[in-house]
C-alpha positions in Angstrom: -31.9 -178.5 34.1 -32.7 -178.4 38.1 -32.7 -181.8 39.7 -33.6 -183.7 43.4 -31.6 -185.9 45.1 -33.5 -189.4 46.1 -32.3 -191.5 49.0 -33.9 -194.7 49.8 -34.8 -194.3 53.7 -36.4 -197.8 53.8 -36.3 -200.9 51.2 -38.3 -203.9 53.4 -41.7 -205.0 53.4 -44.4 -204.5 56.4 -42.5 -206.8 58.8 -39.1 -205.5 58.3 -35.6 -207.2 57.3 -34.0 -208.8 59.6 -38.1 -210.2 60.8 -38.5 -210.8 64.2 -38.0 -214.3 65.0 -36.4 -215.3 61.7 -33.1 -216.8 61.8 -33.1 -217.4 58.1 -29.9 -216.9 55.8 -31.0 -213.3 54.7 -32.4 -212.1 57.8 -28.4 -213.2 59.8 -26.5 -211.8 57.1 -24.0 -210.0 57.4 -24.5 -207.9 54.7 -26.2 -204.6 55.5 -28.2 -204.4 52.0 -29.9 -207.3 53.5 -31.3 -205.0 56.8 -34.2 -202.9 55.4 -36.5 -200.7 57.2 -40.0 -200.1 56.3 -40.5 -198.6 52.5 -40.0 -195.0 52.5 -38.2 -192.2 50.4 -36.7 -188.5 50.6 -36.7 -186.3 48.0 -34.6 -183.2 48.8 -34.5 -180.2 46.2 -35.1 -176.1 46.3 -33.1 -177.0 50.0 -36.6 -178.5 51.1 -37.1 -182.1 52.1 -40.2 -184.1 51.1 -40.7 -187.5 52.6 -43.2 -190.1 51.0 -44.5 -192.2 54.4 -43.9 -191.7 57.6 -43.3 -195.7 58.8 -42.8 -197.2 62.0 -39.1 -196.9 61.4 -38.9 -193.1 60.5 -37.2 -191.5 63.7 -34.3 -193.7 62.9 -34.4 -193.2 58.7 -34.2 -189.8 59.8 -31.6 -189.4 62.1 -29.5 -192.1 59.6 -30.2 -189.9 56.4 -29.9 -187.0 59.0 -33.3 -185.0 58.0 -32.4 -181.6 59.9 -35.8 -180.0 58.8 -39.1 -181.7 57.0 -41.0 -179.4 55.0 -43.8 -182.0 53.6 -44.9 -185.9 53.5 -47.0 -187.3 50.9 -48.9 -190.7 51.6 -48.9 -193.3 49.5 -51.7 -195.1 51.7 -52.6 -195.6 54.9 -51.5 -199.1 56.3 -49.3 -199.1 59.3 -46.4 -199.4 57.4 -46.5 -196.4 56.1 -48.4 -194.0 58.6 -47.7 -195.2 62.1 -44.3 -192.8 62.0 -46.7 -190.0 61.6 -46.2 -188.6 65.6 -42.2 -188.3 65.3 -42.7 -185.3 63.1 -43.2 -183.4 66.2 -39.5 -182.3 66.7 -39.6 -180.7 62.9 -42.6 -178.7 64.1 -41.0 -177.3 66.7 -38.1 -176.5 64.8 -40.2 -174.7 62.0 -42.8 -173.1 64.1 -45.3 -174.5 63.0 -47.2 -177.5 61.1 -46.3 -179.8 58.0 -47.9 -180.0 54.9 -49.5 -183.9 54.2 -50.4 -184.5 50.9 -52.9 -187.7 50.3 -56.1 -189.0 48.9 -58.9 -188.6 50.8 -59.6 -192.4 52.4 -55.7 -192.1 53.3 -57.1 -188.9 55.3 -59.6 -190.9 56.7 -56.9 -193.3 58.3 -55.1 -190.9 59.8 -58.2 -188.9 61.1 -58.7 -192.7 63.1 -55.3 -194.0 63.6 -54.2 -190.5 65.2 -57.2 -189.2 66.6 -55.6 -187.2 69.5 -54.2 -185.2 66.7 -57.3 -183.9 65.1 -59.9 -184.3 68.4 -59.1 -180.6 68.7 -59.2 -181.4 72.8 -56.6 -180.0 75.4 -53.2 -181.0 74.9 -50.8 -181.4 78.1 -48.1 -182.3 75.7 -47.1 -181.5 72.5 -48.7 -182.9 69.4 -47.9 -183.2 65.7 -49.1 -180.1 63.6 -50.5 -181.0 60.5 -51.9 -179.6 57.4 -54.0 -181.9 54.8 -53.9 -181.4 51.2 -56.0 -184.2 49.4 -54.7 -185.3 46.1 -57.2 -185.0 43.3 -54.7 -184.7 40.5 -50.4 -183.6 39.7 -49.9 -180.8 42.5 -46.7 -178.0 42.5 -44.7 -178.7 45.7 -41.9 -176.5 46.2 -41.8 -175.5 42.3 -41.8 -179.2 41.1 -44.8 -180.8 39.8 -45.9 -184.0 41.7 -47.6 -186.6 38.8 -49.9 -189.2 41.3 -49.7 -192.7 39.5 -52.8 -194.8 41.1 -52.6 -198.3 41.2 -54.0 -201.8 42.9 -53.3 -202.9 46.1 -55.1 -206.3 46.3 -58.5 -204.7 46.1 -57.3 -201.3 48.0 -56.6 -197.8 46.0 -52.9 -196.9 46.3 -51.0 -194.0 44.8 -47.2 -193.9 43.4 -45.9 -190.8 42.5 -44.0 -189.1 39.5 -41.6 -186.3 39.9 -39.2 -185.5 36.7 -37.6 -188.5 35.2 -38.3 -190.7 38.8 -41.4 -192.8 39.8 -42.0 -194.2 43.3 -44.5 -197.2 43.2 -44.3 -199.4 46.5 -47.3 -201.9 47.5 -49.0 -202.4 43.9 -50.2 -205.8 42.6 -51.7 -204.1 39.5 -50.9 -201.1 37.3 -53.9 -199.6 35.4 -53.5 -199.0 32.0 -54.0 -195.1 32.4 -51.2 -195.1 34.7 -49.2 -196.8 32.4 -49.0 -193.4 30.5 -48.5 -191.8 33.3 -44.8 -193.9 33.2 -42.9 -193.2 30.2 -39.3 -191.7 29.6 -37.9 -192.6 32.9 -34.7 -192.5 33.8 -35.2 -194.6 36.8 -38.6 -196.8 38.5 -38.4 -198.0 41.6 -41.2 -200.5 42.4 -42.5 -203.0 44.3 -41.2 -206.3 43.9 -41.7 -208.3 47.1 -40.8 -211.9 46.3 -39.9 -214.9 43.6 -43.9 -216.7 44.7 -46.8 -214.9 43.8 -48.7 -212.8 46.9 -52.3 -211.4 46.9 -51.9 -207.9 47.2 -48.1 -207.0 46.1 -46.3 -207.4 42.8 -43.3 -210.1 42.5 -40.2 -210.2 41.0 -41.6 -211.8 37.8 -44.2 -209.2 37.8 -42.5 -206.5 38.2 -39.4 -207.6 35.5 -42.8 -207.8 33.2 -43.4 -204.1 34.2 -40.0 -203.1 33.6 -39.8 -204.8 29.9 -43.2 -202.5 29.1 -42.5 -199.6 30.8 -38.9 -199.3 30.0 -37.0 -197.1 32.2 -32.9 -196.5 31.8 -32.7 -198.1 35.3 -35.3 -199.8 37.8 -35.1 -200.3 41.5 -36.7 -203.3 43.5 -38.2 -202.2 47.2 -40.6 -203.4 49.4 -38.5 -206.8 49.5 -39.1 -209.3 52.2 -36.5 -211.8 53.3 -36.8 -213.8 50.6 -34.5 -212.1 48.6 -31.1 -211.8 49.3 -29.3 -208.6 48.2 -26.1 -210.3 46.1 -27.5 -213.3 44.9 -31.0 -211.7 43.6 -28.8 -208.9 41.7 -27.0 -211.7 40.6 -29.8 -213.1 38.8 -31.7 -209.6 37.7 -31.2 -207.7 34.2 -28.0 -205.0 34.6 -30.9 -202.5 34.3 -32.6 -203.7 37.4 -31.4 -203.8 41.2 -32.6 -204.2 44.5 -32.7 -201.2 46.2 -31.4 -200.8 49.6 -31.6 -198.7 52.6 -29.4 -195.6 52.4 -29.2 -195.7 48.4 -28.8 -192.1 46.7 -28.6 -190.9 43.2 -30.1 -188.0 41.4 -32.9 -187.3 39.4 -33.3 -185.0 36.5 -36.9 -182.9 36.7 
């Protein structure tokens, strides 16, 4: 049976762990499960690497998880935290000669085509500029000879997409799982899902939430991202199910496809 290897580039919400300004008890620990860059992941199989989002943090998840070549990056959605690392692809381009695959749905497009405009404007460059081709996501797409499962959820009252890819599922920045993608969710070996806080929030599931979706769902093992300085690495895992964690920048383990 082939598999991937997934590593966890970045674990923290929007604003980051340590925040700026913040001199709480998570954000000066010492611990370094407690510093989390914006969510991302890497999936690296068939010697390819795939990243899902490009965050403001991903020239450093990079050079840390030491990405030597990127051969595609599917969106989840398009809010800063997980586009606005979009223009450090350039390096990757020059070393492959040409452009990137981007895989997203079509209002994630739309962002882009607005947040990058110098990209697409198809004017003069003096410089170089990322090279990028779009692939809009209408339904589970082959990537590299692995079938790519979108999951769509809620995000407060925006669209957003999680993926499944073998026994894995990626959902980051969901406050509500449709039924229908529910299905989408069984047999898992391992979930890794939002779970921003202990109080409710607007737009983004909580911990009690998300221990809800974990009971129904039922994966062999699920993984906490997205997690803002309210939850400290030891002492949350101290408190979850064995079968749940925290994620954390940096974490690794296979997954069966």
């Amino acid at each position: 049976m082939s598999s991937l290897q997934l590593t966890v580039l970045g674990s923290g919400t929007s604003m980051g762990v340590p925040t700026l300004g913040c001199h709480c008890a998570v954000c000066e620990s010492p611990d370094p499960h407690d510093r989390r860059t914006r969510p991302s992941i890497l999936l690296s199989y068939a010697g390819r690497n795939v990243v899902i989002d490009t965050t403001p943090d991903f020239r450093y998840q990079a050079m840390r998880a030491r990405i030597d070549h990127l051969d595609a990056v599917i969106y989840t959605h398009g809010h800063a935290d997980h586009i606005l690392g979009l223009d450090d692809i350039r390096p990757y381009n020059l070393k492959r000669r040409g452009a990137v695959p981007l895989y997203a749905a079509a209002e994630t497009f739309a962002t882009l085509r607005k947040q990058f405009a110098y990209i697409f404007d198809d004017g003069p460059a003096e410089s170089t500029l990322p090279l990028v081709d779009l692939h809009t996501i209408d339904g589970p797409f082959e990537l590299f000879g692995t079938t790519i499962v979108p999951v769509p959820a809620m995000h407060g009252s925006g669209p957003v997409l999680g993926f499944r890819f073998g026994k894995a599922a990626y959902l980051t920045d969901f406050s509500r799982v449709p039924e229908a993608s529910k299905r989408l969710l069984g047999g898992l070996d391992d979930l890794i899902l939002d779970a921003l806080r202990y109080t409710p929030h607007p737009t983004h599931s909580n911990v009690e939430q998300s221990l809800a979706l974990v009971r129904e769902l039922q994966p062999r093992r699920a993984w906490f991202t997205h997690i803002c300085h309210d939850l400290g690495h030891t002492e949350t895992n101290a408190r979850l199910p064995d079968d749940v964690r925290l994620s954390y920048d940096g974490l690794e383990f296979e997954v069966q496809l």
